[in-house]
C-alpha positions as CSV (number, residue, x, y, z in Angstrom):
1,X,0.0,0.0,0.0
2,X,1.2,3.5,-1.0
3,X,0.0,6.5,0.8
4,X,-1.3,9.3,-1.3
5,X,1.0,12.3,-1.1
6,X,-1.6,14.6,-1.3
7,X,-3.1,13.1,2.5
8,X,-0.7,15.9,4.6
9,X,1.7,19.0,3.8
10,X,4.6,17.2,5.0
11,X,3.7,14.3,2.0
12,X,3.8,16.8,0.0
13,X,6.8,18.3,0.7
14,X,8.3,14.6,-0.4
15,X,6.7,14.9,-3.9
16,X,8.2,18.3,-5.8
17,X,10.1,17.0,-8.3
18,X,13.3,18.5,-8.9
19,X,13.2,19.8,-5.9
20,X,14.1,17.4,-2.6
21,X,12.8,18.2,0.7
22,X,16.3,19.8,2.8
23,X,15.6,18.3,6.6
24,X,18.2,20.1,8.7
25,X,18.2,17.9,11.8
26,X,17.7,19.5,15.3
27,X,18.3,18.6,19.1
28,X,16.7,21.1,21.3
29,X,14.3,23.8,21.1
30,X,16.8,27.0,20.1
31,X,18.9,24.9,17.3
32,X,14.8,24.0,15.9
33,X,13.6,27.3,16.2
34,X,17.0,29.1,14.6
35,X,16.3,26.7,11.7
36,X,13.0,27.3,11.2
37,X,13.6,30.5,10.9
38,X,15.9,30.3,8.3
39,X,13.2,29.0,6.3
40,X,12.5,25.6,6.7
41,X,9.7,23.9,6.8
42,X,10.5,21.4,8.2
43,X,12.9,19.7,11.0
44,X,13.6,16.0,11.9
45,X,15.6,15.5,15.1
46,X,18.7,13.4,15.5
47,X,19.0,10.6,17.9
48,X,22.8,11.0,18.3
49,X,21.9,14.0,20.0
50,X,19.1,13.1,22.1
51,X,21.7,10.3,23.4
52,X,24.2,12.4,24.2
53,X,22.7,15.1,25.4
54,X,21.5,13.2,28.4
55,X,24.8,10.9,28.4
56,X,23.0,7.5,26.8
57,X,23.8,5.0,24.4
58,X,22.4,5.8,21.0
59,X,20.4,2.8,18.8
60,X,19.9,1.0,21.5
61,X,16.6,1.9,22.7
62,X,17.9,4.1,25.6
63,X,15.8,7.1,24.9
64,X,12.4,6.6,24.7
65,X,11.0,9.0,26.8
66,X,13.4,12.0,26.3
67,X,12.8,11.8,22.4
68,X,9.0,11.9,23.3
69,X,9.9,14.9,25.7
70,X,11.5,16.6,22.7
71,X,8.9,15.7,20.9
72,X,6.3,17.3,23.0
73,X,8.4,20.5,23.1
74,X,8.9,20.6,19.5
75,X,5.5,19.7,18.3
76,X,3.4,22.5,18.8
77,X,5.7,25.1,16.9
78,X,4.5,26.1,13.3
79,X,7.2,24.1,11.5
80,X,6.6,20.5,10.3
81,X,8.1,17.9,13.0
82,X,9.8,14.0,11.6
83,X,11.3,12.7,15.0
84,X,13.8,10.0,14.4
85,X,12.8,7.1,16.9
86,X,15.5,4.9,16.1
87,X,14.2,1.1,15.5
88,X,10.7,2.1,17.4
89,X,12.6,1.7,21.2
90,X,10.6,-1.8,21.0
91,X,10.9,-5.1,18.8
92,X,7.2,-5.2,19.3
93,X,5.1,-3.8,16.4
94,X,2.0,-3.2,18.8
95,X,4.5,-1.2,21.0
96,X,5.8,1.2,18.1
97,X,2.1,2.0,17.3
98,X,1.6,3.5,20.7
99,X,5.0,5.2,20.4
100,X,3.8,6.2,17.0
101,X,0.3,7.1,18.3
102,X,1.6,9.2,21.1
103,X,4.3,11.1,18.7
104,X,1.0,12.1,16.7
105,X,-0.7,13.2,19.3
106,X,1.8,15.6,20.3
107,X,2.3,17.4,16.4
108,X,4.9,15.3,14.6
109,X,4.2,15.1,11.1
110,X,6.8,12.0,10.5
111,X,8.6,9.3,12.1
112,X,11.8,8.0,10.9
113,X,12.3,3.9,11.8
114,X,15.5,2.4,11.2
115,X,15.9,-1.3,10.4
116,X,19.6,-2.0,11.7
117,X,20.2,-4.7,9.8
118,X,17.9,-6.6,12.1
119,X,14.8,-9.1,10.3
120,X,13.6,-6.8,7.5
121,X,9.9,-9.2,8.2
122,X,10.0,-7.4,11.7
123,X,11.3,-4.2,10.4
124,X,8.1,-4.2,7.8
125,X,5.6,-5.1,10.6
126,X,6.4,-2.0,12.5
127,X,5.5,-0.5,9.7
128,X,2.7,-2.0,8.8
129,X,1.0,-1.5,12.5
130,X,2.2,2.3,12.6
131,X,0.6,3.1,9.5
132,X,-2.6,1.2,10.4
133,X,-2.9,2.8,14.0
134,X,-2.0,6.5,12.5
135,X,-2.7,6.7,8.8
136,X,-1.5,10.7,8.8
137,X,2.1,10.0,10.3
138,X,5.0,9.9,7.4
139,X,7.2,6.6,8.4
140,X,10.6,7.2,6.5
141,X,11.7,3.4,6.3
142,X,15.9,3.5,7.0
143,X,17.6,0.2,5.7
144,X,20.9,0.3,7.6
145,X,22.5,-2.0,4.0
146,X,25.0,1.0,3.4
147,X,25.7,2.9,7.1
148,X,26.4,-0.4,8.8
149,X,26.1,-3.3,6.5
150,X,28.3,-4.3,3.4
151,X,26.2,-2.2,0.6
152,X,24.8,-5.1,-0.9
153,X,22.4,-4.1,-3.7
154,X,20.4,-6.8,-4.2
155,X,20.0,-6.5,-0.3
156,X,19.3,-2.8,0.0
157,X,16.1,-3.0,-2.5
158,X,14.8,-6.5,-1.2
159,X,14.6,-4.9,2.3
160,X,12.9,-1.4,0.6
161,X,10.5,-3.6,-1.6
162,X,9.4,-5.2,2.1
163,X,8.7,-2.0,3.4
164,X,7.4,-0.3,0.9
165,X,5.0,-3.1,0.4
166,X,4.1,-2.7,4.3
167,X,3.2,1.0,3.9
168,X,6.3,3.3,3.9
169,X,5.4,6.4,2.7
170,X,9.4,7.3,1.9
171,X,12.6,4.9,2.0
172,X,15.7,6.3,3.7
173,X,19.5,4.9,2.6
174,X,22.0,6.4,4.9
175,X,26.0,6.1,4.0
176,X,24.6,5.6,0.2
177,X,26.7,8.1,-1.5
178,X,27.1,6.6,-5.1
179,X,25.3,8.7,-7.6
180,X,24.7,5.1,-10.4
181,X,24.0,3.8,-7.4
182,X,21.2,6.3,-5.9
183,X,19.9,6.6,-9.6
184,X,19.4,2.8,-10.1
185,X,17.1,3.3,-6.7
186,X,15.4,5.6,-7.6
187,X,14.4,4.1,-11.0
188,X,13.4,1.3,-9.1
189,X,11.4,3.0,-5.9
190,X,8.0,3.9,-5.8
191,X,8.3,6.0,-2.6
192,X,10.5,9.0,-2.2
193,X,14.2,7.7,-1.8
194,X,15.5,9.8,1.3
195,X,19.6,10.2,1.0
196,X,21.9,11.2,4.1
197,X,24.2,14.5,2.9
198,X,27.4,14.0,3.4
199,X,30.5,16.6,2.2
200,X,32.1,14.3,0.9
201,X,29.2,12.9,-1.4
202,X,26.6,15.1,-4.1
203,X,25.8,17.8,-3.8
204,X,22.0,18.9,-2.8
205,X,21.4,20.2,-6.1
206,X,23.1,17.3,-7.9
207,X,21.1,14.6,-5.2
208,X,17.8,16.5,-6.6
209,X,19.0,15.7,-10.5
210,X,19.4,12.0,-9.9
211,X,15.3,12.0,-8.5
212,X,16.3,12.1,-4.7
213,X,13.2,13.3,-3.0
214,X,14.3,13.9,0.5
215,X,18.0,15.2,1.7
216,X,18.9,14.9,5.2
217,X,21.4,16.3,7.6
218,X,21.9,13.6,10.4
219,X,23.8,14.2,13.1
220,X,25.9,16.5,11.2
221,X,25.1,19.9,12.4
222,X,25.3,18.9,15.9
223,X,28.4,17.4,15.8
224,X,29.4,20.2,13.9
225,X,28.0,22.2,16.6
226,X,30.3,20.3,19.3
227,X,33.2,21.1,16.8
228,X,32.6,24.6,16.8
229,X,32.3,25.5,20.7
230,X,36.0,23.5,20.6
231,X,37.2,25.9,17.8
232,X,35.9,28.7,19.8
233,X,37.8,27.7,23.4
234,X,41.1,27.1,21.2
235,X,40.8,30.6,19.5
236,X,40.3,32.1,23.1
237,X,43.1,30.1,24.7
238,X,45.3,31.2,21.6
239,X,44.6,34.7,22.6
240,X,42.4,35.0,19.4
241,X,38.6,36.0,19.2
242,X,36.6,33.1,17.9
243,X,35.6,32.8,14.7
244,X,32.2,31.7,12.9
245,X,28.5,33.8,13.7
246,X,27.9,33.8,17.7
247,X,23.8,34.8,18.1
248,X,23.6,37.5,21.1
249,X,22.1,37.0,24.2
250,X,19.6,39.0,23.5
251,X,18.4,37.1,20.1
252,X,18.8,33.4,22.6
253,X,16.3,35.1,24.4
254,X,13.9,35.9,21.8
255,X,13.7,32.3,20.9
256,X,12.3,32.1,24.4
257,X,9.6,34.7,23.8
258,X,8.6,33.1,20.4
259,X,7.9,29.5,22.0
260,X,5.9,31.6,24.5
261,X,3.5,33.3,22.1
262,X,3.2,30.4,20.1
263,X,1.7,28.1,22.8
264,X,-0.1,30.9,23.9
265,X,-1.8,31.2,20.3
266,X,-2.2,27.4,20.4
267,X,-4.4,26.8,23.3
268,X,-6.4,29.4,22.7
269,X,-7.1,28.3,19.3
């Protein structure tokens, strides 16, 4: 079963040919908000960061509840919300329903569910009971083939055949970098191919000429993030001023403000 791309905005925004959806990835509410208002539409969240940010393993089902706290924070904000909730946090489909159910019920637009190499039959009924219990909610199906596995083609599109078959509305190939590569999946796809940017790989603009439908940022601007407070103490030990755009206090603040008036607008209607 394919969902119609017309059923939500955030479908939509998967279906613009020529023209891939950019999902910068974010980890709190001020690295979300800044984004959005650079012009995004919408933001996924990283679950490197979630991890780490609280000190926890990531991909192994350690963070349940604080990426459904995230979730609830981010939610409710006017941009479009895809939280990535690793393999589900359960091997249970029944159990990533309710995870799904409760991520919906909160604002997210999309869910990103990552198969880790485990049994792609498992994988696809997680699927399958996500899409049944929430109908609205995007699930980006991620075959781990390429970040973790041995890149095995014949692999890669038996496992996105399974879940596109259960009901994925998008397919996600992280560490695929390969331009014949990306092209032959995507002549072979039904459902948006999502590809993982790297710098060392295409280019957005050359991703969006070989039919990729969705480009996302990972854990890449966090850790670049991490990289650039460590830039920033060397400068300053070196006796230099740092380098790279520092937002004021005051403009930190005003993020503060803006989550304020939103909610305020939002339960009242």
């Amino acid at each position: 079963m394919t969902a119609d791309p017309t059923v939500t905005p955030f479908a939509g925004l998967h279906h613009r040919p020529g023209e891939p959806l950019l999902l910068p990835n974010a980890w709190d509410h001020a690295s979300a908000a800044v984004l959005a208002a650079r012009g995004f539409p919408a933001i996924g969240t990283t679950s490197l960061a979630v991890a780490a940010a609280v000190g926890l393993p990531d991909g192994e089902a350690a963070t349940r509840e604080h990426t459904l706290d995230l979730a609830m924070t981010l939610g409710p904000e006017p941009y479009l919300l895809s939280v990535d909730a690793e393999a589900g946090f359960s091997d249970d489909p029944d159990d990533v329903a309710e995870l799904a159910r409760q991520l919906w019920a909160v604002g997210a637009a999309g869910i990103n569910l990552e198969d880790g190499l485990g049994p792609s039959d498992r994988h696809a009924a997680k699927i399958f009971a996500v899409k049944a219990a929430v109908p609205g909610l995007f699930v980006n199906a991620r075959t781990d083939t390429h970040w973790s596995g041995d890149g095995d083609e014949r692999e890669t599109l038996r496992r996105l055949d399974a879940y596109q078959q259960a009901g994925a509305d998008g397919v996600f190939v992280p560490g695929l970098s390969d331009p014949d590569r990306i092209a032959t999946l995507v002549r072979h796809l039904g459902a948006p191919l999502n590809i993982l940017y790297s710098p060392a790989g295409p280019t957005v603009r050359h991703l969006a000429d070989l039919g990729v439908r969705r480009v996302s940022f990972g854990s890449l601007l966090y850790r670049r993030a991490l990289g650039a407070a460590l830039d920033a103490v060397a400068d300053i030990a070196g006796g230099r001023a740092p380098a790279g755009t520092t937002p004021s206090y005051a403009e930190v603040r005003a993020l503060e403000r803006s989550v304020s008036a939103s909610r305020s607008a939002n339960s009242t209607g």
